[in-house]
C-alpha positions in Angstrom: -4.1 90.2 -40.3 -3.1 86.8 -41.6 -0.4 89.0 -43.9 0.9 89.9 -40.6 1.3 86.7 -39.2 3.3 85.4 -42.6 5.4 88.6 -42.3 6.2 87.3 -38.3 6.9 83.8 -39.4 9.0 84.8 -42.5 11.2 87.0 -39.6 11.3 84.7 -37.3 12.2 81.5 -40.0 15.1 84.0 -40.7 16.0 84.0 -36.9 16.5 80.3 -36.5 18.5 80.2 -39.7 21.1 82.8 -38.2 21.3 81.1 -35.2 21.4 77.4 -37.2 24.3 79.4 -39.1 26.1 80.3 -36.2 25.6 76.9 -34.6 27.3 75.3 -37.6 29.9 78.0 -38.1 31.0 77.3 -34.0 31.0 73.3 -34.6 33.4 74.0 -37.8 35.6 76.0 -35.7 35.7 73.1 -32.8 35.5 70.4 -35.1 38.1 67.7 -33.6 38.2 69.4 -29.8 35.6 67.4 -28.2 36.0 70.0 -24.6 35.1 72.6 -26.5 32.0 70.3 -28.8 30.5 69.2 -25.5 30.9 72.8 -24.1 28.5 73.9 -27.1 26.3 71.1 -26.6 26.0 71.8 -22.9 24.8 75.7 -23.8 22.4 74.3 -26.3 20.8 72.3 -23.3 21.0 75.2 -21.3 19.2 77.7 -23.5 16.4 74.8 -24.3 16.0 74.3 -20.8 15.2 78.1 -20.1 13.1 78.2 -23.0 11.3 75.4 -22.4 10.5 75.8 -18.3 10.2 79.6 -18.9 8.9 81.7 -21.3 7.1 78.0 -23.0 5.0 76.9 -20.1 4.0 80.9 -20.1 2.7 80.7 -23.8 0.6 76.6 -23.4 -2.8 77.2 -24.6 -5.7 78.0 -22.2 -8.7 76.4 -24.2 -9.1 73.7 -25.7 -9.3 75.6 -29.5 -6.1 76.5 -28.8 -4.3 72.9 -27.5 -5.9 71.5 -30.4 -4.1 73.9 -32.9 -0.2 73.7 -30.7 -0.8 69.5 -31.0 -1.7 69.6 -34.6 1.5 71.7 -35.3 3.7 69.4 -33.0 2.4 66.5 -35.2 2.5 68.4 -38.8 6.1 69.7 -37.6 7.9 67.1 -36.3 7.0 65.8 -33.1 8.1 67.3 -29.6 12.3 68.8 -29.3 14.1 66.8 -27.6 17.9 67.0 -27.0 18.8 63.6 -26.0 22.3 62.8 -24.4 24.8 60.2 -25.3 24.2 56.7 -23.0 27.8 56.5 -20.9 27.8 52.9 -22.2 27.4 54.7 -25.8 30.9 56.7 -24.8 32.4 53.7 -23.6 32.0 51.8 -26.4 33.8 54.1 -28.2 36.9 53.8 -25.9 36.7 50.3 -26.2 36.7 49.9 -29.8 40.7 50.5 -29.4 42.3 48.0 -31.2 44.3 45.2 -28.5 47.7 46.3 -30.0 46.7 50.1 -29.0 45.8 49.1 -25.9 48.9 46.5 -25.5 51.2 49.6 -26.3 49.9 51.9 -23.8 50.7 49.5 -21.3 53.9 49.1 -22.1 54.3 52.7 -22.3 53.3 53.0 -19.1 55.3 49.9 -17.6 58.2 51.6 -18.7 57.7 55.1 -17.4 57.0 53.5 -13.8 60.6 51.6 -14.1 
């Protein structure tokens, strides 16, 4: 039996590392286009959202044998997934890190174009 359940991790460890694989393999391809980077973050929320309020909540242990074991591998594994977003102020900062002769130019740019 325990054979078993190393055969059913072994699969399922090569499962993640497909989809790891095709993960990286659709960042390489959008590296640079930041619509199409957040488009593949906002799926990745997605499908951890279903996961987690669907077929997750199904599976939570119904004794306490069994909490005990799913909290002992959430500490020996890692701690709780968590996809955290960027802080707006985190994404501004970025815009603001412009250098003043960027920004200068841009408004003369734009003076310009409204003459």
């Amino acid at each position: 039996m325990n054979n078993n359940k190393n055969i059913e991790s072994e699969k399922l460890s090569c499962k993640l590392q497909a989809i790891a694989t095709v993960v990286y393999d659709a960042v390489q391809v959008s590296q640079g286009d930041s619509v199409a980077l957040l488009a593949l973050l906002r799926q990745l929320e997605q499908l951890h959202r279903e996961i987690r309020d669907g077929v997750f909540q199904e599976s939570l242990p119904v004794n306490r044998r069994q909490l005990y074991s799913l909290l002992k591998d959430i500490e020996s594994e890692g701690g709780w997934p968590y996809i955290e977003r960027i802080r707006l102020q985190a994404f501004l900062a970025n815009l603001l890190q412009e250098t003043p002769e960027e920004n200068s130019h841009e408004i003369l740019e734009s003076d310009r174009s409204c003459s």
